[in-house]
C-alpha positions as CSV (number, residue, x, y, z in Angstrom):
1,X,0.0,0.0,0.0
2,X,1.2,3.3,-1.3
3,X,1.0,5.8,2.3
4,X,2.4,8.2,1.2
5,X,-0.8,9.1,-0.6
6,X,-2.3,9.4,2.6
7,X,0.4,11.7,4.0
8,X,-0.1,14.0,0.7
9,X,-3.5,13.9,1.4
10,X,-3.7,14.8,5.2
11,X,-1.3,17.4,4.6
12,X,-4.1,18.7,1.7
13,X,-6.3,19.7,4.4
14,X,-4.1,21.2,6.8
15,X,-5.0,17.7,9.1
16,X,-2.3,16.2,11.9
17,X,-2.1,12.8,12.2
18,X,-4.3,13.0,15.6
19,X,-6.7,15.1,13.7
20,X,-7.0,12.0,11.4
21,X,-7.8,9.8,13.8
22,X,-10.6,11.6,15.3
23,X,-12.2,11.8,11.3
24,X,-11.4,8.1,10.6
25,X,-12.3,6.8,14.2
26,X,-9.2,4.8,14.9
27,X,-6.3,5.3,16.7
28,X,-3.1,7.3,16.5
29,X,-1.0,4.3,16.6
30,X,-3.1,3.0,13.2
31,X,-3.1,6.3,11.3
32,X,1.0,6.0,11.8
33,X,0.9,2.3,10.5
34,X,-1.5,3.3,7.7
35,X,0.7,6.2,6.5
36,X,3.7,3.7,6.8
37,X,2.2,1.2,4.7
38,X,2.2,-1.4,7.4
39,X,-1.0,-1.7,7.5
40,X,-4.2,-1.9,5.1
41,X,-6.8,0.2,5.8
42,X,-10.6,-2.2,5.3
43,X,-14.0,-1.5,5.4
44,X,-15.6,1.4,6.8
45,X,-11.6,2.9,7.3
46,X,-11.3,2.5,3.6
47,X,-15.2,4.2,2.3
48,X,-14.0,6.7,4.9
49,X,-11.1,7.3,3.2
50,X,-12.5,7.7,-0.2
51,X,-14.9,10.6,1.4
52,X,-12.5,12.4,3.3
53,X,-9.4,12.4,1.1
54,X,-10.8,11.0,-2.4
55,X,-9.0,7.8,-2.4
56,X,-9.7,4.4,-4.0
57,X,-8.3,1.7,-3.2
58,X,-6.5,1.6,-6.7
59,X,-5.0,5.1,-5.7
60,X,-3.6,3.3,-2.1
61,X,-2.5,0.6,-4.7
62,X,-4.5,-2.0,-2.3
63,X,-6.8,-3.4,-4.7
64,X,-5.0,-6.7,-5.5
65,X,-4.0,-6.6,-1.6
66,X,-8.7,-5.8,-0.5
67,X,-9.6,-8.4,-3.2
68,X,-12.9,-6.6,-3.1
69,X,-14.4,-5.0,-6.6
70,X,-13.7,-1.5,-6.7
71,X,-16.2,0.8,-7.1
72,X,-16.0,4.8,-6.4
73,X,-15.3,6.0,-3.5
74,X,-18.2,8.8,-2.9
75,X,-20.6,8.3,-6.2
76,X,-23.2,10.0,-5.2
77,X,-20.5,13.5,-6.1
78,X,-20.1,11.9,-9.4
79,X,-21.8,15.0,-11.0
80,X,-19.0,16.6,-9.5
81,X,-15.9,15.4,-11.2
82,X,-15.9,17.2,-14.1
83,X,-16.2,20.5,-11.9
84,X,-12.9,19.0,-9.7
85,X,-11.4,18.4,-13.1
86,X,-12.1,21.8,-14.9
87,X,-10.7,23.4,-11.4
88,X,-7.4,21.3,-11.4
89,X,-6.2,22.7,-14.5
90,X,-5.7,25.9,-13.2
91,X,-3.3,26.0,-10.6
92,X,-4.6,29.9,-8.9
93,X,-8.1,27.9,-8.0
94,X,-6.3,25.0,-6.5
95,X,-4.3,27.1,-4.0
96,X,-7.2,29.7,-3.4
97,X,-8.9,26.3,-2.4
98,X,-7.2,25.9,1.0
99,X,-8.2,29.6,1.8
100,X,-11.5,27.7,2.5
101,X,-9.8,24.9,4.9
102,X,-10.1,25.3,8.6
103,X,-6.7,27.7,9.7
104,X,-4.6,25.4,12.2
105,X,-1.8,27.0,11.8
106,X,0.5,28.2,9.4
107,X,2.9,25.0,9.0
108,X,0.5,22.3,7.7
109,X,-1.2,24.6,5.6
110,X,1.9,25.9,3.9
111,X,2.8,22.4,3.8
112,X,-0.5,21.6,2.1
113,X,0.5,24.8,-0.5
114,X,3.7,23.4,-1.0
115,X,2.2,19.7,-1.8
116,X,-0.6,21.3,-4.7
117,X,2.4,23.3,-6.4
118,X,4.8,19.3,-6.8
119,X,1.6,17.3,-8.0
120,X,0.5,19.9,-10.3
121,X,4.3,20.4,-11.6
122,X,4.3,16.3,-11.8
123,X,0.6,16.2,-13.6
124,X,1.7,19.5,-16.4
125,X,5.5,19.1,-16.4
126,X,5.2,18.4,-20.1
127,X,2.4,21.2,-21.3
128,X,3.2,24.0,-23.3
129,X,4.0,27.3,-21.2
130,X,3.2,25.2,-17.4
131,X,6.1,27.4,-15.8
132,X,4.5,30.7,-17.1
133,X,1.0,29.4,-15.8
134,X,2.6,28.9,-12.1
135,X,4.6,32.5,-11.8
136,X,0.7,33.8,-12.7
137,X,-1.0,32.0,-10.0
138,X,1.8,32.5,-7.8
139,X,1.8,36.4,-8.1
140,X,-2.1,36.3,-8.0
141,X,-1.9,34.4,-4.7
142,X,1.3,37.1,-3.5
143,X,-1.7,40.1,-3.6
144,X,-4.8,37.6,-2.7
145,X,-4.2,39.0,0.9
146,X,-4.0,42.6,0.1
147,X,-7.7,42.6,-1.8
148,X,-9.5,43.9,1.3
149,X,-7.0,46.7,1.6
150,X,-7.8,47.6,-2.3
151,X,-11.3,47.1,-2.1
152,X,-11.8,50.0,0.8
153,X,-9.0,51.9,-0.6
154,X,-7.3,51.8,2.8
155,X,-3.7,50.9,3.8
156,X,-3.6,47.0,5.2
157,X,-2.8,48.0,9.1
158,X,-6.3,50.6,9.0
159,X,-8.1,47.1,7.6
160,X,-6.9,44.9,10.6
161,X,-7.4,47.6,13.0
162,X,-10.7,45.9,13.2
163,X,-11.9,43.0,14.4
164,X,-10.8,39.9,12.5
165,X,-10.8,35.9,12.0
166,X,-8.5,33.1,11.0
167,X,-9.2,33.6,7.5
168,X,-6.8,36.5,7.6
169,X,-4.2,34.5,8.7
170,X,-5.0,31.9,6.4
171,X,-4.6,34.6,3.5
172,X,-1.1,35.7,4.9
173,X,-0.1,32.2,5.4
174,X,-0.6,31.5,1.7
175,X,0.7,34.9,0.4
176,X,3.8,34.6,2.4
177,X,4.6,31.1,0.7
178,X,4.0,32.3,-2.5
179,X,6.6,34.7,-2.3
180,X,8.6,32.3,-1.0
181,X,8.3,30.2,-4.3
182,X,8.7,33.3,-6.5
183,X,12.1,34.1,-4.2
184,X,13.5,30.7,-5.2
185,X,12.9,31.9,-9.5
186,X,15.4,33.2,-11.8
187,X,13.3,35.8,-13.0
188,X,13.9,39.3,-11.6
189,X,10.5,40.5,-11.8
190,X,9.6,37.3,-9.1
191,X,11.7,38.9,-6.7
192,X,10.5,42.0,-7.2
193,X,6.9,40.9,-7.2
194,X,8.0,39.1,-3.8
195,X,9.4,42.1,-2.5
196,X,6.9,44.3,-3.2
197,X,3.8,41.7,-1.1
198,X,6.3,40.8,1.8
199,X,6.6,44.6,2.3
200,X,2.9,45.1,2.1
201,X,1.9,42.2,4.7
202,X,4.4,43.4,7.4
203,X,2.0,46.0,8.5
204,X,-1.0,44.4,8.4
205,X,0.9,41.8,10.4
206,X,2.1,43.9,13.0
207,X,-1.4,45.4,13.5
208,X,-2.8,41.9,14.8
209,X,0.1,41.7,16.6
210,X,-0.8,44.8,18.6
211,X,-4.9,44.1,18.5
212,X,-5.5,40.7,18.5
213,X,-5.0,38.7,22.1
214,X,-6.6,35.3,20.5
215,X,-4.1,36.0,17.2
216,X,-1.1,37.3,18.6
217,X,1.2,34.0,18.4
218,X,0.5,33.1,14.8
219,X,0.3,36.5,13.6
220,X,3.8,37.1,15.2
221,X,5.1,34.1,13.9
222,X,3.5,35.5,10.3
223,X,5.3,38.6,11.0
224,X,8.6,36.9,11.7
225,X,8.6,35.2,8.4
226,X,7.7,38.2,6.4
227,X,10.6,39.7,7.4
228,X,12.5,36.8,7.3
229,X,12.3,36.4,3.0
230,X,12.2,40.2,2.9
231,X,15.6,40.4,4.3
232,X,17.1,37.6,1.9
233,X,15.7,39.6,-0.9
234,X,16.8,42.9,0.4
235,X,20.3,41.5,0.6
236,X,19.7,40.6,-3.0
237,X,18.3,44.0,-4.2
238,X,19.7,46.4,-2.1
239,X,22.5,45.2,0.1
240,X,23.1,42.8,2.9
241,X,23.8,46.0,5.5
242,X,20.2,46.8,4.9
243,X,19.2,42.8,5.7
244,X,20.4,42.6,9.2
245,X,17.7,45.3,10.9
246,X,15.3,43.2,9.0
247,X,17.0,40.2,10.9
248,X,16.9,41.2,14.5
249,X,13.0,42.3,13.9
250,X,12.2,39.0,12.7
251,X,14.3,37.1,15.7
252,X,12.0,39.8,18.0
253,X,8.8,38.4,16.4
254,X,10.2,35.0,15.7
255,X,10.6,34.7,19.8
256,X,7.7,36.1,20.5
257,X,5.5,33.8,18.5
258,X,7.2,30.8,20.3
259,X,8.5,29.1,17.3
260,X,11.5,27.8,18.7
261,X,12.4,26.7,15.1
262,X,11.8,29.6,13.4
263,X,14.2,32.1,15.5
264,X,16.7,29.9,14.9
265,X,16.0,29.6,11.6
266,X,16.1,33.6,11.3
267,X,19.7,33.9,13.7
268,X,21.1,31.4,11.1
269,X,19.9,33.5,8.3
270,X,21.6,36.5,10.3
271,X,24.8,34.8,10.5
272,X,25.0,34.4,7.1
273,X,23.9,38.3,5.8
274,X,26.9,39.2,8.5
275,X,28.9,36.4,6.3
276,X,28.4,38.2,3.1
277,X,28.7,42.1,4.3
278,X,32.0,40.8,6.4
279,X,30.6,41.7,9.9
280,X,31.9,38.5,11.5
281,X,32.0,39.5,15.0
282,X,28.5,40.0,14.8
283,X,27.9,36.8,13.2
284,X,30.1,34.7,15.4
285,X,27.7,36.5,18.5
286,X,24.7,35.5,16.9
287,X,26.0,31.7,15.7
288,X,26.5,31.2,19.3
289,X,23.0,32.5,20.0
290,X,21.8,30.1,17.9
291,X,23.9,26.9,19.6
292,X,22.7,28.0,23.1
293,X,18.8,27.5,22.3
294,X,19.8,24.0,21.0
295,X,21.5,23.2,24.2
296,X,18.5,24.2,26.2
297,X,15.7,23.4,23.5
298,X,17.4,20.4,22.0
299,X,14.5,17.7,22.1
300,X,12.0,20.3,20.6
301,X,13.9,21.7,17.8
302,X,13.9,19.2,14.5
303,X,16.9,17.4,13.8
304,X,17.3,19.4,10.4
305,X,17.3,22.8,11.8
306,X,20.0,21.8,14.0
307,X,22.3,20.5,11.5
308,X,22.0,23.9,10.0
309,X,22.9,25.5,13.1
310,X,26.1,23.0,12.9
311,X,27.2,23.8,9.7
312,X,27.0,27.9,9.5
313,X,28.9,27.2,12.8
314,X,31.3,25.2,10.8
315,X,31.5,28.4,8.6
316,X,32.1,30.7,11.3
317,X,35.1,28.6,12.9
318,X,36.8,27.8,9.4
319,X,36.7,31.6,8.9
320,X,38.5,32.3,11.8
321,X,41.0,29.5,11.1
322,X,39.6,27.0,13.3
323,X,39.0,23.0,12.7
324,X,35.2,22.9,11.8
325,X,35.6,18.6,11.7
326,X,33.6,18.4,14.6
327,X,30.6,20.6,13.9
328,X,30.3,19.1,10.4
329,X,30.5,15.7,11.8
330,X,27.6,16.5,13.9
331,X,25.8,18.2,11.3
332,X,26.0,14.8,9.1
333,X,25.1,12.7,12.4
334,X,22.1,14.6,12.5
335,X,21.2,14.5,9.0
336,X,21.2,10.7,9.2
337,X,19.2,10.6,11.9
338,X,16.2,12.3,10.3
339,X,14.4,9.8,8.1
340,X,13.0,12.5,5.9
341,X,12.6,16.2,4.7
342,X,9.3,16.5,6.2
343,X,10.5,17.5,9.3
344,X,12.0,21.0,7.7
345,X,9.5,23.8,8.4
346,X,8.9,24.6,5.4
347,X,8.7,28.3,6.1
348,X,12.5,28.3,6.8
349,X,15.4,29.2,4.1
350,X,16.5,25.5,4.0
351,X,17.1,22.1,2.0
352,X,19.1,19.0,2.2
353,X,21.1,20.0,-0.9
354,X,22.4,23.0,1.6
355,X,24.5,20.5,3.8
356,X,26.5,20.1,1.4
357,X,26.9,23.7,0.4
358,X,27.7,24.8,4.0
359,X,30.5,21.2,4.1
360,X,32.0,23.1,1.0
361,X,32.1,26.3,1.5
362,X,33.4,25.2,5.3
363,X,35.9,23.2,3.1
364,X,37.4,26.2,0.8
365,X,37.8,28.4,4.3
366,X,40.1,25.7,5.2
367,X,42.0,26.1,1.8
368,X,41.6,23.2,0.9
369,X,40.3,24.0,-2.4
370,X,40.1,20.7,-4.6
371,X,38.2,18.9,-1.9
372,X,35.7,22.4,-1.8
373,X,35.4,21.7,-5.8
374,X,34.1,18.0,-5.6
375,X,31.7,19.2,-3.1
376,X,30.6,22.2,-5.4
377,X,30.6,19.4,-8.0
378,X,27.6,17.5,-6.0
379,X,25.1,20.3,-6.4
380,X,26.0,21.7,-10.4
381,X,27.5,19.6,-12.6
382,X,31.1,22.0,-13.2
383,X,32.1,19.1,-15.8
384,X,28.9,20.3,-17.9
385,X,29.0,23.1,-20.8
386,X,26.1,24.0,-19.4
387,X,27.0,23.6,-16.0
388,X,23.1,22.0,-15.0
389,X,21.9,21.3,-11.6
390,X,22.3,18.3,-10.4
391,X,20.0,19.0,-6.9
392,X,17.1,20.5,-6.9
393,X,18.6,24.7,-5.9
394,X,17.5,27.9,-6.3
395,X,18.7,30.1,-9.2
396,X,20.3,32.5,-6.1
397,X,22.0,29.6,-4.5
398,X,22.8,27.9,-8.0
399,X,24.8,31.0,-9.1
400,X,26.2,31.6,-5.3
401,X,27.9,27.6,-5.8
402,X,29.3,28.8,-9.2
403,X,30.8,31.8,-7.6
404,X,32.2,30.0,-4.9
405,X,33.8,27.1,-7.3
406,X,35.4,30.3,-9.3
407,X,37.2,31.1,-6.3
408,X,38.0,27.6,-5.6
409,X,39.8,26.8,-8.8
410,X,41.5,30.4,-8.7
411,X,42.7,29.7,-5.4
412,X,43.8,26.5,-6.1
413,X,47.9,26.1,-7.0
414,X,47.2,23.7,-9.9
415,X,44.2,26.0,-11.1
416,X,42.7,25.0,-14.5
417,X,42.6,28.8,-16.0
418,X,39.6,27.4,-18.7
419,X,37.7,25.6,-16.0
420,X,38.0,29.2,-14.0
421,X,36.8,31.6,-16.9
422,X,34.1,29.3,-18.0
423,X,32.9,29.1,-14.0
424,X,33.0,33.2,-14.1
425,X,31.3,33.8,-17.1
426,X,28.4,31.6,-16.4
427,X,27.8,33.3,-12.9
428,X,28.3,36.9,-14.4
429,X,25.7,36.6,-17.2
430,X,23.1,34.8,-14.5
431,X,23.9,37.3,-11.6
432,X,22.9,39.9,-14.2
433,X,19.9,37.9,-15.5
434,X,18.7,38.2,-11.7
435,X,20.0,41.3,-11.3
436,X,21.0,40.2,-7.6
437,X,23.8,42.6,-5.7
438,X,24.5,40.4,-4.0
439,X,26.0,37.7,-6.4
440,X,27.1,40.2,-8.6
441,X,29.6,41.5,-5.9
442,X,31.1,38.5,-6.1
443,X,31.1,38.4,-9.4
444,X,32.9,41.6,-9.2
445,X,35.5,40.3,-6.7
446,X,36.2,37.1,-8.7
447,X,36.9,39.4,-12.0
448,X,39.4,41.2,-9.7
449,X,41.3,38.0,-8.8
450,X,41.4,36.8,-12.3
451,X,42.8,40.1,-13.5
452,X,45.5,40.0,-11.0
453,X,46.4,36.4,-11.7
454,X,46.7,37.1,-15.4
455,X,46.6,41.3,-16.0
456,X,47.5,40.6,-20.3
457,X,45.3,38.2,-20.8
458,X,43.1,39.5,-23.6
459,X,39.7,37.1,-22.9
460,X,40.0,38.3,-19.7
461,X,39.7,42.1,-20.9
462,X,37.2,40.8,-23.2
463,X,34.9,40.2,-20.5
464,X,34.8,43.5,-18.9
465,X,31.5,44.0,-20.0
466,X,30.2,41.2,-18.0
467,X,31.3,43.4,-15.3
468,X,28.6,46.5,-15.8
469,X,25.9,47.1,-13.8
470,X,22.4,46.3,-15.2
């Protein structure tokens, strides 16, 4: 039986696994067997299933398993299939659906988001124009939240002054991971588009903060991620200087809110905007803010988030010409340990893929730059012309792992002088295609090496124009 289906499903409707129980009338322990295919789900568990989540048993793959004739699940909606059908092949109505799903919280139903956006990439991958489709619903979920402030021509913070409900914060839930999404594109006008609604929520936000007594917790926690992707994007298009105020706002809200997972998610993110604007005293403070809540918190915080915490601090020590060994080997213990990425929030800036980011760029700190290549070499493909992902990365952190190989091979006494003018060029034309500051300083920087390493080289001069700003 294929539980995983019931996991995707669950998550749909913003359910926990107790939550399940209580619909299916069973107990916790079977809803964990069920979703771990160790057990089949019979009977009344099964029509329940087909009502609640729109499963046969050919979906569960259980039909050989049942030896029962399958029939449909919940016939008497029959007329409603081609409805479902005609909805599911526009990807705006299928998020705006969860707007209409009980609010418990803004994990599982960002979760939920996050589940609609990989089936319907998996169900369209191959129809004409399907990424196009997704950056429209995308920006048309970003200002779903704003309508209300539109409609009465107000300004979002006068709108929430008044009394409100969950549906609010369903609204900003779903805004706020939509402009997560559109962070993660290599499209400028995404991040600008992202920008632009994070900015927007923050007030509106901050007013329930202030108003709401029931609200407070979630909205803060709302608040704190607002801030959170509007300070990786102001690092991007303004500077990282301007990031870190952002920062210690969102740790303020972050704390408040109680989300042990998300303030350390936001220190983390601090350490690294004092990592690229070179403020490392700041960021060795703040790294060691981060360790000391997983000493005192350690069996609530998720096994992921603190590998991340292990591996910026790997970071930090390397740069001061310390051993980071030990912090990765903890980081990769823990890593292990988890049996899945389900347990990332998904609100957080964070992927397995980034492990072995932080082990590299913890590994060219060192100087030891060939071993920092292969590592670079496990996310893009530096062997390839066209130098493709091979994990799943953002375009931001897919340009910030050529930059880094650059310096690696230029650094490196046997460098490959080809290998190291192929690596820039690719990272200057995409850092300009973004049109992030960020990446395009060290794009900047890199140029400056190479001209220094070989100051006649005519490709090298050749290339200056790569070196204009946009």
């Amino acid at each position: 039986m294929d539980g995983n289906k019931l996991v995707a499903a669950r998550k749909r409707l913003c359910w926990t696994q107790e939550q399940a129980a209580e619909e299916f009338q069973v107990g916790l322990t079977t809803i964990h067997r069920w979703e771990k295919g160790e057990v089949t789900p019979r009977g009344d568990s099964l029509r329940l299933i087909g009502e609640k989540y729109g499963l046969t048993p050919v979906d569960l793959g259980i039909a050989e398993e049942t030896g029962t004739r399958l029939t449909l699940a919940f016939p008497a909606e029959e007329h409603l299939r081609p409805l479902a059908a005609f909805a599911e092949e526009d990807l705006f109505t299928c998020l705006w659906s969860l707007t209409f799903q009980p609010y418990r919280g803004y994990q599982p139903l960002q979760e939920a988001m996050s589940l609609l956006l990989k089936d319907h990439e998996t169900m369209h991958i191959d129809q004409p124009n399907h990424h196009i489709k997704r950056r429209e619903a995308l920006q048309r979920l970003v200002r779903f939240p704003l309508l209300p402030a539109l409609l009465t021509m107000q300004s979002p913070a006068s709108v929430l002054e008044k009394p409100m409900n969950k549906e609010t914060l369903t609204h900003y839930a779903l805004g706020i991971a939509a402009c997560r999404e559109l962070v993660n594109s290599a499209d400028h006008d995404d991040l600008i588009t992202a920008f632009h609604g994070l900015s927007a929520y923050v007030p509106g936000l901050q007013a329930i903060v202030r108003n709401s007594a029931t609200h407070r917790q979630e909205a803060a926690g709302l608040t704190a991620q607002a801030l959170f992707w509007q300070a990786i994007l102001t690092g991007h298009l303004k500077n990282s200087y301007q990031a870190i105020p952002l920062l210690n706002e969102a740790a303020t809200y972050a704390q408040e809110s109680g989300d042990l997972s998300l303030l350390v998610g936001t220190l983390v993110e601090k350490v690294w905007t004092c990592y690229y604007s070179n403020q490392h005293q700041e960021g060795l403070r703040t790294i060691q803010q981060a360790i000391a809540l997983l000493r005192e918190h350690h069996d609530v915080i998720p096994s992921p988030v603190q590998s991340l915490v292990h591996t910026t601090f790997a970071i930090v020590q390397a740069k001061q010409g310390l051993d980071p060994a030990q912090s990765i080997h903890t980081a990769q213990k823990l890593f292990v340990n988890f049996p899945d990425s389900s347990e990332i929030p998904i609100y957080l800036d964070f992927s397995p893929p980034q492990l072995t980011f932080h082990a590299a760029i913890a590994t060219y700190h060192k100087r030891e730059y060939t071993s920092a290549t292969n590592l670079f070499n496990q996310l893009v493909d530096l062997e390839h012309p066209s130098l493709i992902n091979k994990q799943p990365l953002p375009e931001r952190r897919a340009i910030e792992v050529l930059n880094n190989a650059t310096f690696a091979e230029l650094k490196n006494p046997q460098r490959d002088k080809e290998k190291a003018l192929h690596l820039w060029t690719a990272a200057a034309q995409r850092s300009r295609e973004l049109q992030s500051e960020r990446r395009f300083s060290e794009v900047l920087a890199a140029y400056e090496f190479m001209e220094l390493l070989w100051p006649d080289d005519r490709r090298i001069k050749e290339l200056r124009d790569l070196t204009q700003h946009w």
